[in-house]
N, C-alpha and C positions, 0 to 999 in steps of 0.2 A: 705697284712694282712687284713682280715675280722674285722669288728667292735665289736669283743667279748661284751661290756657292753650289747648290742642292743641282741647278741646270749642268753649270761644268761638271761637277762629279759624275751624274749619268754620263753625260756623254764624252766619258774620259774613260769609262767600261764601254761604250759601244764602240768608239774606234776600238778599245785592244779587242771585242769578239769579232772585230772584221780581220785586224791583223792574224788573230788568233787560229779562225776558222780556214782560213791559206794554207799555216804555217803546218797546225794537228792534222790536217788532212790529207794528207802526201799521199800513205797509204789505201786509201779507201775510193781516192780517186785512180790510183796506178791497180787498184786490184778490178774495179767496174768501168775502167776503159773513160773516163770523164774529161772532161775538158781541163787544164790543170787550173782556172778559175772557177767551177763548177760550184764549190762552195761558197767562194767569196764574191762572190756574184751577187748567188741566191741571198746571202746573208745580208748582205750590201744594200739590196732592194728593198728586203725587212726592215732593214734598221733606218732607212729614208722613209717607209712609207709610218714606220713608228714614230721616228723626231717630227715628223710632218702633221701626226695627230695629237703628238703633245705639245709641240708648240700652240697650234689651233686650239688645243683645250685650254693653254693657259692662259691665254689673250679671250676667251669670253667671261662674264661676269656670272659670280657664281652665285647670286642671288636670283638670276636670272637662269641659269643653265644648269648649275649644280645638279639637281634633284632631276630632272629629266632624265640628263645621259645616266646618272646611276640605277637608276630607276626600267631605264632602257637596258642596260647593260645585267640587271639581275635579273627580269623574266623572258627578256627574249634567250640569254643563254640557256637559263636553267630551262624552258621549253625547250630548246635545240638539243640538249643532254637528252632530251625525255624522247624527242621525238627519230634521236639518229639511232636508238633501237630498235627502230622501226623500217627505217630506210635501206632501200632495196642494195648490194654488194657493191655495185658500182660506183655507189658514192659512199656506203659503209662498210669497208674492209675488215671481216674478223681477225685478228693475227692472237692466235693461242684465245680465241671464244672472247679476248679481248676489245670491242666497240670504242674507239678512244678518238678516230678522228674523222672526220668528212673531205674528201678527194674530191676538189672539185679542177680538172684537168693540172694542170703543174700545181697546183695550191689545195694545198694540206691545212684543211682550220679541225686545232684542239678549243673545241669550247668549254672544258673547263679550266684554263688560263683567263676565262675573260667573264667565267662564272663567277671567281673566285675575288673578284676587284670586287662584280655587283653583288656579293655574298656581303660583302665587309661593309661596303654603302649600306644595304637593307638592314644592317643590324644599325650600322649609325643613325640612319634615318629614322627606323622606327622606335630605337631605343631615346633620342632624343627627342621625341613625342608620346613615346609615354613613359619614362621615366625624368621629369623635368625638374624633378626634387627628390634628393636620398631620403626617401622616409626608411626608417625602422621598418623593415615585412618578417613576419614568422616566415618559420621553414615552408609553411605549407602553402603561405600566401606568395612566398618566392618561386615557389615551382609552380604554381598555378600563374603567376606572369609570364615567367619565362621559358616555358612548356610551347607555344610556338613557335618559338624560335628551334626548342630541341625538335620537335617535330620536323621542319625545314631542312633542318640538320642532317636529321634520320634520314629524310630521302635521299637527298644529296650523298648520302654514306652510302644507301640500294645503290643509286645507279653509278657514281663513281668506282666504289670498293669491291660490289658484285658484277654488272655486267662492264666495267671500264677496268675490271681487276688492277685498281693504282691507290692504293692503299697511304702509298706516302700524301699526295693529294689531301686525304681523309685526314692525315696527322697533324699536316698545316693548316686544313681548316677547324679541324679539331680545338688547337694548342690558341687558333684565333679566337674561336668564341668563348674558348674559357678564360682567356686573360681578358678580353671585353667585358664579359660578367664579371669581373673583378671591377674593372673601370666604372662601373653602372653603380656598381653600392653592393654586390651582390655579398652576404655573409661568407665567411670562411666557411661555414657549417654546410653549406651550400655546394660552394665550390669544391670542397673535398668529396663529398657526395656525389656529385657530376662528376669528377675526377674517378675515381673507383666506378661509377657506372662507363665511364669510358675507358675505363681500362678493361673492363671484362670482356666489353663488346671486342674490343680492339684484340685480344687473345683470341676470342671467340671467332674473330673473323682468318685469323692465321690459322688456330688450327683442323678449321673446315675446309682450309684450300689447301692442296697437297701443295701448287708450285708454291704457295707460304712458307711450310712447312719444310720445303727442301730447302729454302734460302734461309730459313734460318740456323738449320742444319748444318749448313755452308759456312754461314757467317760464323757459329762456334766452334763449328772445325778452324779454326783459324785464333782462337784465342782461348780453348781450351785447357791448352799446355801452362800458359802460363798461369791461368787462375785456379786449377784444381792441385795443379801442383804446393801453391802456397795454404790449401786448405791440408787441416789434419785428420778427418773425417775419411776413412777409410769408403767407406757407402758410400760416397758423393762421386766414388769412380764411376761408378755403375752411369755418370751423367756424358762419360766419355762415347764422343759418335767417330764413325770413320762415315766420309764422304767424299764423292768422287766429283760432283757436282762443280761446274765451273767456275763460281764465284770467288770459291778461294783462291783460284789462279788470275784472277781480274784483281783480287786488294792484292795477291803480292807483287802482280806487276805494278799496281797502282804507290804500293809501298817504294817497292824498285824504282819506280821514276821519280817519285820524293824525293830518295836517296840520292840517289845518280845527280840529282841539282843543284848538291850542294847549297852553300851560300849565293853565288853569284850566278848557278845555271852554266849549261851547257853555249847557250847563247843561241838567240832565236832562227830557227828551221833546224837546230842541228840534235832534237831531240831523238833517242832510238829507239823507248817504247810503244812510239806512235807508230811505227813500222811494223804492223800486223803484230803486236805484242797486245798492247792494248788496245781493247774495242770501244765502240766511242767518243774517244778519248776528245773529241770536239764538241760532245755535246755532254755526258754525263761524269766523264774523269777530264773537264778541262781543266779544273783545278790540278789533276796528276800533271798533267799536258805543259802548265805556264809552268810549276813548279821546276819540272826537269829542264827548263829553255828560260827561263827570266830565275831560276834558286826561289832559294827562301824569300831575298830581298822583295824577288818578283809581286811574291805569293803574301807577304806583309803590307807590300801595297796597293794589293786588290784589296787584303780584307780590311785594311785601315780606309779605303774609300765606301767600301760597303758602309764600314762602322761610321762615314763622315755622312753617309745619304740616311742612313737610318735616327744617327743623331738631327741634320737638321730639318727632318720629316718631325719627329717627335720634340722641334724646339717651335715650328711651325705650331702645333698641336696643340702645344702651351701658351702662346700667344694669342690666338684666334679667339673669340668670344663666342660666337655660335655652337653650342655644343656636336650638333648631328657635324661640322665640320670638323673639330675637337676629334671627335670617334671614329670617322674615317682616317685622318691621316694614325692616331693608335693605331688602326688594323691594315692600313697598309706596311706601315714603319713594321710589324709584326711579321705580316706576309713574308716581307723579303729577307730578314733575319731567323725565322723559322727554316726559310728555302734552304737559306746559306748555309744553316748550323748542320742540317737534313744531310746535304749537301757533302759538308768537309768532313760531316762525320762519317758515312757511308764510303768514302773514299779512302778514308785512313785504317777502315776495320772497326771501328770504335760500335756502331752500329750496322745491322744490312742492310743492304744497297736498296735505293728509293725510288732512284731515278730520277731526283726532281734537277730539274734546270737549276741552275746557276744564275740568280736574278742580273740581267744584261748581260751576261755573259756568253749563257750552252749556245751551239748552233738549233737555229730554229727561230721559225718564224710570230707561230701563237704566242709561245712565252715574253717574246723581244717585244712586240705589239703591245699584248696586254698588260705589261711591266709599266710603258712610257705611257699607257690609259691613264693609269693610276696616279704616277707621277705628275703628267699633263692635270690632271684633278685636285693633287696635293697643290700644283703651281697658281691653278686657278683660284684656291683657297689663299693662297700666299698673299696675294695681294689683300686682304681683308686685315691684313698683321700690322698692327700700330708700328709706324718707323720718324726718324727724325730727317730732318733734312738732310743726310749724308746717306739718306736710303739703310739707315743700320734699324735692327727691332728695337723696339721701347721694351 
């Protein structure tokens, strides 16, 4: 039996990103002349052709099918990453020297949305084949384990972060295999180690790219005032930037439509920063987007359903006997709580902007797809969860 509570929650976020993507998108369809269903259409089509592969994922037997489709899903992407650098315009559009998705006539595939499931598989997979017992490892004998996996990593960081310039991408996958290496046995000593080596890179890779370095710019131009203000260190002015750069007029409207939603929200269609104030507001400030038309209430009960899929991803997790099944649903339950945090943080200023999708939620097709991949693979795991005859977990 499949985990139904875990079933309704998804798809209790896929109808509101179909209601949603109608509603935010007023603007974008009245300024490019669209059809006034143009979005919800396109979006409509996605989220059908996604419940339609995770239902079929979750009705095959995962002793039987498991390991394939992940297995499928992590080299034929990570080749397709490798190989759409290569591919002629037509089908690989640079936008700002950026390589991020493949055109194939109305349909747009991100293959790293669907790397990023068979990224999480291959580490369960192979981490539960060879690590099948926590033995005690020195430092040296740890990095010498799990040195291919950083390797793996490392490339995935080349071609995502350098020629796919999507850095946030890098952080989610980043923040996944370091908490997996905790899951595995990995020491503290270890783990802080990889952590500071990831941190360096992670600077290193911002302050090599100028558009890095103006977004971050951007993003402390916006919170400046209040933190250097409360410091008494005269010198730490000298930290003060002026920038003209757009970002900080996307959080403030992004703040502004917070705002404006009060408790209870304007009420839906009747939002006004989605009227050419704010940009994408359907796909990366949809959280701005429900907040101002569903309030706070709205916006408490997206993230208490996020927090209901991730909990019963990770009650699934604890239940299951199989470890390489164990390890996948960790790094999906991870996946999408990383997005989210990424996510709600970049939109409120807390952080700069990331970009990343809104797990079931942003408009767009790769992410909605390869979201219900994963899910459909947690479900098919599902059934292997010791239950009573009321269908409840043991």
């Amino acid at each position: 039996m499949i985990d139904k509570p875990l079933l309704a929650a998804v798809i209790a976020l896929l109808t509101l990103s179909m209601v949603m993507s109608y509603s935010l998108s007023t603007y974008t369809v009245l300024l490019f002349h669209y059809n006034d269903f143009h979005f919800f259409l396109r979006q409509s089509i996605s989220i059908f052709i996604a419940f339609t592969v995770m239902v079929i994922l979750s009705k095959l037997d995962p002793d039987k099918w498991f390991a394939p489709v992940g297995l499928a899903l992590f080299f034929s992407f990570f080749l397709l990453m490798i190989a759409m650098q290569f591919m002629p315009a037509s089908l690989v559009k640079a936008v700002g020297g950026a390589k991020r998705w493949i055109h194939l006539g109305p349909i747009s595939l991100a293959p790293v949305e669907f790397f990023k499931v068979g990224f999480v598989f291959f580490l369960a997979w192979s981490f539960a084949r060879k690590f099948k017992e926590k033995n005690h490892m020195g430092f040296m004998e740890e990095l010498k384990s799990f040195m291919p996996y950083i390797i793996v990593f490392l490339i995935a960081v080349v071609i995502i972060a350098i020629f796919q310039k999507d850095l946030g991408q890098v952080v989610v996958l980043g923040a996944t295999l370091m908490i997996m290496f905790l899951f595995i046995g990995s020491s503290w000593k270890f783990f802080l180690t990889m952590l500071t080596g990831i941190f360096i890179a992670f600077i290193g890779l911002i302050f090599f790219a100028p558009h890095r370095m103006a977004r971050i710019k951007s993003w402390w131009s916006t919170i400046q005032d209040s933190i250097l203000s409360a410091l008494p260190f005269k010198e730490l002015q000298t930290l003060r930037v002026e920038t003209t750069v757009k970002e900080p007029y996307q959080i403030s409207n992004s703040l502004n439509a917070i705002h404006n939603g009060g408790f209870w929200g304007q009420g839906l269609g009747n939002g006004q920063f989605k009227l050419g104030y704010l940009s994408e507001v359907h796909t990366d400030f949809i959280l701005a987007g429900i907040t101002e038309e569903l309030g706070y209430l709205g916006l408490a009960l997206v993230t208490l359903t996020i927090l209901f899929i991730v909990f019963r991803i990770f009650k699934i997790a604890s239940k299951v006997k199989n470890p390489m099944y164990y390890l996948f649903c960790i790094g999906v339950g991870l996946l999408i709580s990383f997005a989210f945090i990424l996510n709600a943080y970049g939109i409120s200023g807390i952080t700069p902007i990331k970009g990343i999708a809104v797990p079931f939620l942003s408009y767009g097709g790769s992410h909605i797809i390869a979201s219900c991949v994963a899910i459909g693979m947690v479900l098919m795991v599902s059934k292997k969860v010791p239950r009573d005859s009321t269908g409840k977990m043991l």
